[in-house]
PAKOL-150699 format. One record per residue (C-alpha): residue in one letter; x, y, z. Coordinates in steps of 0.001 Angstrom, whole numbers, padded with zeros to 6 digits, always signed. Example, Ala and Ser with C-alpha at 12.3 -4.5 7.8 and 13.67 -1.06 7.14 Angstrom:
<pts>
A+012300-004500+007800S+013670-001060+007140
</pts>
This chain:
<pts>
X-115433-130922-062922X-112470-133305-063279X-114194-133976-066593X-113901-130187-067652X-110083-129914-066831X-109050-132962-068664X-110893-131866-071654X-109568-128026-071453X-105864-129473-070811X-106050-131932-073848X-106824-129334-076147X-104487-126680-074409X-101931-129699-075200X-103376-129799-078870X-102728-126212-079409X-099159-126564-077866X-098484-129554-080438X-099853-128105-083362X-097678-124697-082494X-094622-126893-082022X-095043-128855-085327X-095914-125940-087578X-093081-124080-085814X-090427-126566-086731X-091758-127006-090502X-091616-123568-090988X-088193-123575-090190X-087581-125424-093417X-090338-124497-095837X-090285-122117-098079X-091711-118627-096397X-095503-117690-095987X-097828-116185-093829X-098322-116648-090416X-100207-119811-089702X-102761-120230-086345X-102995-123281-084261X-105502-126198-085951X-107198-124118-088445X-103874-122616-090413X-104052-119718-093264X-107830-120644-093942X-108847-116513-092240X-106203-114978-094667X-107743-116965-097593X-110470-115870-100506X-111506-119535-100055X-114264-118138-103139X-111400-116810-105066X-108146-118583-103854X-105923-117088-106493X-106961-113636-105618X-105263-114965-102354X-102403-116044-104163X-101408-113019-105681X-101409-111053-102755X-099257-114028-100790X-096833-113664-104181X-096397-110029-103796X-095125-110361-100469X-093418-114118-100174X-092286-114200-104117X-093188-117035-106471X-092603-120087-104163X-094386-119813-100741X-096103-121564-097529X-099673-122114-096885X-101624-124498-094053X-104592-125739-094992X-105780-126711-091479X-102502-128440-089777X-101233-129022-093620X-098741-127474-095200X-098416-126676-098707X-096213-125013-101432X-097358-123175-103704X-095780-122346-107231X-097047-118631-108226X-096163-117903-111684X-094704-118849-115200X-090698-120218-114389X-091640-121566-111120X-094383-123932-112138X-092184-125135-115314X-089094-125870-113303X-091370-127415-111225X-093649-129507-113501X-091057-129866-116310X-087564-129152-115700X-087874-131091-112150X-090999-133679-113982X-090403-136562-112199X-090095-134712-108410X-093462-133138-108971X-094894-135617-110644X-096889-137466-107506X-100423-137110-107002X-101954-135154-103629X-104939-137380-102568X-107477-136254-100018X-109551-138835-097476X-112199-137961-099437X-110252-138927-103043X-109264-142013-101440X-112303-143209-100560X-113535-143034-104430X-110381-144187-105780X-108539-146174-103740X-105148-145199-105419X-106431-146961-108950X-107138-145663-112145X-105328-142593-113283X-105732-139122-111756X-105543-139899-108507X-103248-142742-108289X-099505-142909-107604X-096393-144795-108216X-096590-148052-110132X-100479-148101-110288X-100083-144269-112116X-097079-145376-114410X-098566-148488-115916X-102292-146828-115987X-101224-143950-117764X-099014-145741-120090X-101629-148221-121143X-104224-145612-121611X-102242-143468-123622X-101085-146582-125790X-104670-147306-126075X-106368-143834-126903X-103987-143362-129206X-104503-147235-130952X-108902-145760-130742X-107258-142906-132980X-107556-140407-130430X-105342-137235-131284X-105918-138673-135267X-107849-138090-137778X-109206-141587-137657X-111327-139843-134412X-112227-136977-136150X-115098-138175-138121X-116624-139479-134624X-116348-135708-133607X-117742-134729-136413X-120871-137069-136474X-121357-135768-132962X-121084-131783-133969X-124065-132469-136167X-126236-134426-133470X-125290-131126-131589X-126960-129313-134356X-129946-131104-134420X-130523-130798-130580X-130323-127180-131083X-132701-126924-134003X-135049-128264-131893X-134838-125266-129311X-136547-123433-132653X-134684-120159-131547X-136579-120022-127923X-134613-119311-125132X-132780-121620-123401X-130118-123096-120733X-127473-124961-123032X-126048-126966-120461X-127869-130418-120566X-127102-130288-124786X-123457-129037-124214X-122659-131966-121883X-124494-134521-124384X-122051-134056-127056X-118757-134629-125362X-119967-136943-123165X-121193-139059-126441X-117841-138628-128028X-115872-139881-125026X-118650-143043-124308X-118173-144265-128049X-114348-144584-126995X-114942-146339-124202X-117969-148391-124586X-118675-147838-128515X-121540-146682-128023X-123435-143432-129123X-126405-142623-127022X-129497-140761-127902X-129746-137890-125962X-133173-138815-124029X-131269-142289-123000X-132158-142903-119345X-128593-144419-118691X-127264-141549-120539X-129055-139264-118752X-127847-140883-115213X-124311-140545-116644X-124393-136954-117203X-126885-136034-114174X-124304-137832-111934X-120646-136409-113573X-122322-132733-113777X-123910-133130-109507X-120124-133989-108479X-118496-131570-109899X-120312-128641-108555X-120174-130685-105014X-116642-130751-105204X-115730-127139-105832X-118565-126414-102567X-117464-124710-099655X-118794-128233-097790X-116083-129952-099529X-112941-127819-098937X-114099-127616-095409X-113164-131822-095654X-109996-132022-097188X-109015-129637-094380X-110700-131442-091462X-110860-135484-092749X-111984-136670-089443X-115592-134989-090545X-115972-137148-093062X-116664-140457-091181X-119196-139112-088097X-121194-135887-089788X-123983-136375-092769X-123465-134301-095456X-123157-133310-099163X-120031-136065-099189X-121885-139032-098977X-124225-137774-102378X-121039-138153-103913X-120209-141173-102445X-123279-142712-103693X-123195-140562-107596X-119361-142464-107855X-120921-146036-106993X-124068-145566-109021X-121737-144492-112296X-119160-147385-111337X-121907-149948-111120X-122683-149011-114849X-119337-149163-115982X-118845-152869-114047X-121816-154019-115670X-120694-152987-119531X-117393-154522-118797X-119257-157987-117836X-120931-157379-121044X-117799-156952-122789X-116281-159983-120972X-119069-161979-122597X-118289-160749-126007X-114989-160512-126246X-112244-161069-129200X-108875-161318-128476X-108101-161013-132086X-110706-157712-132641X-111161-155226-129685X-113885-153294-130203X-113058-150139-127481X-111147-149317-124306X-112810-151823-121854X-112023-154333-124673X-108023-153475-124811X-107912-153949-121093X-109414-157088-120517X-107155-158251-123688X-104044-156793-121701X-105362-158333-118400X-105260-161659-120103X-101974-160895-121661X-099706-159149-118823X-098981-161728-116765X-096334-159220-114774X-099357-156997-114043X-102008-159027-113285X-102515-157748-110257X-102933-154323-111668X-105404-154867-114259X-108421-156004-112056X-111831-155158-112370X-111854-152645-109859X-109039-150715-112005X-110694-150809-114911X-113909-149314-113456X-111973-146213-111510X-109976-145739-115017X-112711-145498-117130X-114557-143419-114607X-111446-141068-114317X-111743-141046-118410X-115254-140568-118383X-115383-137414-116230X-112491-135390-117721X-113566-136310-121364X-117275-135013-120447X-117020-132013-117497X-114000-130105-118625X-115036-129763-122191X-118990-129037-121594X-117839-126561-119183X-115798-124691-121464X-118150-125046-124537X-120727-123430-121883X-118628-120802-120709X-117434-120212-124346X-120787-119186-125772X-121462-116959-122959X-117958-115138-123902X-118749-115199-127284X-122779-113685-126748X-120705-111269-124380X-118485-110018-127220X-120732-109961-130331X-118033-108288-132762X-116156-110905-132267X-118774-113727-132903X-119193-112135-136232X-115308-111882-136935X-115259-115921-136393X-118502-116210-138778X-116657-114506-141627X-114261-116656-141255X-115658-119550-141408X-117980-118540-144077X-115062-117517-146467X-112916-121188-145295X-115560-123613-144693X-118612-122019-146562X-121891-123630-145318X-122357-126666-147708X-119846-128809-145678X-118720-129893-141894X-116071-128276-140283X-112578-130130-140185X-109347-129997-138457X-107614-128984-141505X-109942-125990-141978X-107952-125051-138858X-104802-123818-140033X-106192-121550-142133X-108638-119764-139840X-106082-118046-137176X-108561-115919-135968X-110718-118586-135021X-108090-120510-133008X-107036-117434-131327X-110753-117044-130212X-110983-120417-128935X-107610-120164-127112X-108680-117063-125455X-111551-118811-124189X-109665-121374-122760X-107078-118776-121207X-110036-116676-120126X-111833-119569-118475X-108939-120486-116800X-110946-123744-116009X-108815-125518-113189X-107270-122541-111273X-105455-124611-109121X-104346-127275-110648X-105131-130743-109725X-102924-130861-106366X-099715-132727-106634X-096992-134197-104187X-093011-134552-104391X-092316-138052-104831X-088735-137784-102798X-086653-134837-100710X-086073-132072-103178X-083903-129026-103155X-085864-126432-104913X-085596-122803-105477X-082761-123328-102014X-085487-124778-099957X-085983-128272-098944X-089297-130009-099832X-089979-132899-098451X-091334-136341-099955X-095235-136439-099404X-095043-132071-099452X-098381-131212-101228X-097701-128760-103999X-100397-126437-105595X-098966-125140-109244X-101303-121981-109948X-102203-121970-113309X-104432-119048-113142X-101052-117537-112480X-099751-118697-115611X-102296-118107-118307X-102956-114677-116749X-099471-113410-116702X-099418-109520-117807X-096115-109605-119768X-097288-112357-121781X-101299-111641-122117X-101325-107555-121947X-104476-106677-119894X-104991-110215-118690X-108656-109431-117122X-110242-108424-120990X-111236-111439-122867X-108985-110131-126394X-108198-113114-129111X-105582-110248-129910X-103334-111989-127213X-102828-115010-129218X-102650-113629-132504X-099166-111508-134241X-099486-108169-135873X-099760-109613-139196X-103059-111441-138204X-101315-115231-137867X-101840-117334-134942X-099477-117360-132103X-098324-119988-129734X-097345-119344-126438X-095705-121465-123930X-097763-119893-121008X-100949-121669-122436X-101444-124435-119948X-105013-124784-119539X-104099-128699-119617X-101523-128484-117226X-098473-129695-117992X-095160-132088-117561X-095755-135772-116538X-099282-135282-115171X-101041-132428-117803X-104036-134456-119131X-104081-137387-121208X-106731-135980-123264X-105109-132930-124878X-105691-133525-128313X-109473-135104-128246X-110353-131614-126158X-108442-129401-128422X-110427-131097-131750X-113761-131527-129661X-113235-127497-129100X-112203-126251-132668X-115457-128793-134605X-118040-128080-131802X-117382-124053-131820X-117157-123844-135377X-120134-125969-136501X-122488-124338-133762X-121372-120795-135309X-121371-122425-139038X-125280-122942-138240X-126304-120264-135721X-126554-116674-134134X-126575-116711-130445X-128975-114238-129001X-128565-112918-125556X-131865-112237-123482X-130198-109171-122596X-128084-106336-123758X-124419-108024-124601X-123048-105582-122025X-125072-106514-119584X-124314-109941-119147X-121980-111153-116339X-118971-113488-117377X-117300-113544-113542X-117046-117331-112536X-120162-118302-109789X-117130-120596-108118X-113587-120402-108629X-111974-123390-106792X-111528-126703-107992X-113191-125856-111082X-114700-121862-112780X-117729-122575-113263X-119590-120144-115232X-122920-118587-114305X-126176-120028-115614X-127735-118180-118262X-130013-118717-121265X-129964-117781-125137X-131937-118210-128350X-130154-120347-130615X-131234-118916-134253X-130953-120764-137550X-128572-118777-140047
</pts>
């Protein structure tokens, strides 16, 4: 009995502190709804949808607002000016990383996306340096893209117009792209260790946007005493980083100070080299680094391309506006290049839409404030987890008229041209958007235009029938599974 009333007065004491804490935050934070003892906001939120949440909380808060996540707290940045004064005008305030238990089990605050201060800054400055020496975001890269469109191609020949799920082919040829920067390699497509790599990225990220997961970040203490979906991903990050540590032995064997041959190479040249970073550019960096490089050059991409061709099998007048157009620029007789690109605005406008549309990392990638900030007239505090909506962003009604309807109209003028707009942030932006801009942007124009160059897509069913709403829209929208009957033109 004695037993009983400790137990019922320790969590009755619980409740008390939680109340007391939240109460006192609150004081400072910007404004938000209501939050209960231990558990927070998570009863008020579309945890399926959370930007459906968002908007509502926006409506009634404004653009900067309050949610708990559990006993966190966290801002978030609802619309166009708030998340640029945020991410740009105030760059270096928003530019730390949120991490989760779960995140820092994997990473271990190394590598790139989910590492902060000097590990971030040096990381992301070398990598940049050395993409950009590999000739990513050049044309020197382009022909690597281009030999990888037409391996595309010849997977999809090989379908001979039957029906089909496109996903295992549509992670292949990104995947390829990014692994011959990294490792110079190309892979066949039926390469086992290939095959691992792709099985592996592809299993995480739908384990990461589960319910399981979310349920984690809120409640870490879960992670160490329950079994559960976590520990497959545990065991997917060690398998893939065991790979990577055995290529870079590889690469330590063969290595040429005077002639790197890839990515792995330039760092063990700059580990040799940077004596005032030594301690950064270990082994186990160079593994979570590539990893991080890996992933985001294979998932986002494939996932887009995927949910692209379902748009595009969805919208068949449009398909066929894009084929003219790249019969009348490109013709058939030759590969698509990134100068055909300027002079095809209807086909950029297509694949911006799609990218708008997709609206692939609702979220964001969660940040923090790196020091006390006055923003908007409230205090943030250092550490404050931030979540900058982009969803909010690229579906904005006064910049993209009827935001719901997939139209290539919003990105084009009346006279037909192609139209920037500084609400497109499907890469993020400021200090943290992605490194890999350019190489997704080029992967995106040659991998569209040289599957359409060579072939209708068929739907099994009537266009209108087909269902384009996201299967899971939380870390990532990921698009629902569907086949279609690549034909030859």
């Amino acid at each position: 009995m004695d037993l009983v009333v400790i137990l019922v007065l320790s969590v009755f004491c619980l409740l008390l502190l939680s109340l007391w804490r939240q109460s006192s935050e609150r004081q400072k934070l910007p404004p938000g709804p209501t939050p209960l003892p231990i558990i927070g906001n998570i009863l008020q939120i579309n945890t399926k949808d959370i930007n459906k949440s968002f908007t509502h909380f926006s409506k009634v808060y404004g653009p900067v607002f309050t949610l708990y996540f559990g006993m966190k707290p966290t801002v978030v940045l609802y619309g166009y000016e708030a998340v640029k004064e945020a991410l740009i005008d105030c760059g270096e305030e928003f530019s730390g990383r949120d991490v989760s238990p779960m995140t820092e089990k994997i990473h271990k605050n190394l590598g790139i996306t989910f590492s902060n201060g000097k590990v971030w800054k040096v990381m992301r400055r070398f990598s940049l340096m050395t993409l950009r020496n590999l000739g990513v975001g050049k044309r020197s890269i382009e022909g690597c893209v281009q030999e990888e469109s037409q391996s595309l191609v010849e997977e999809l020949k090989k379908t001979k117009g039957s029906p089909c799920d496109p996903t295992f082919i549509l992670n292949c040829a990104p995947c390829n792209v990014i692994c011959s920067i990294i490792f110079q390699k190309h892979f066949d497509y039926k390469d086992q260790d290939f095959l691992t790599l792709i099985e592996k990225f592809s299993e995480n990220v739908k384990i990461q946007s589960s319910r399981q997961i979310q349920i984690l970040d809120v409640f870490p203490a879960l992670i160490d005493y329950f079994p559960g979906i976590h520990n497959r991903v545990l065991k997917n990050f060690s398998q893939v980083n065991s790979y990577i540590l055995k290529e870079a032995k590889e690469h330590q064997e063969s290595l040429d100070m005077n002639n790197p041959r890839d990515f792995i190479d330039f760092f063990l040249i700059q580990r040799e080299q940077d004596k005032n970073n030594q301690d950064l550019f270990t082994l186990d960096n160079l593994v979570i680094t590539v990893s991080d490089l890996l992933v985001a050059g294979t998932e986002t991409t494939s996932i887009t391309l995927r949910y692209g061709l379902l748009l595009l099998m969805k919208h068949p007048h449009i398909t066929a506006k894009v084929q003219k157009e790249i019969n009348h620029v490109i013709g058939r007789h030759r590969s698509p290049c990134m100068q055909d690109r300027s002079q095809m605005p209807y086909t950029d406008a297509v694949i911006h839409e799609i990218q708008r549309y997709v609206d692939l990392i609702p979220s964001n990638v969660p940040h923090v404030v790196t020091c006390d900030i006055k923003f908007r007239n409230y205090l943030i505090p250092k550490g404050m987890t931030i979540l900058p909506s982009l969803t909010s962003v690229l579906y904005d009604s006064k910049e993209f008229p009827n935001p719901e309807v997939f139209d290539p109209g919003h990105f084009l003028d009346k006279s037909g041209n192609f139209k920037r707009s500084d609400y497109f942030m499907p890469f993020s932006s400021g200090k943290r958007m992605c490194m890999g801009e350019g190489l997704a942007r080029m992967e995106l124009f040659l991998f569209f235009t040289t599957i359409l160059q060579n072939f209708n897509l068929k739907s099994l069913v009537d266009p209108k029938d087909l269902d384009t709403t996201p299967v899971v829209k939380r870390v990532v929208s990921m698009p629902p599974k569907y086949q279609l009957c690549f034909i030859p033109v």
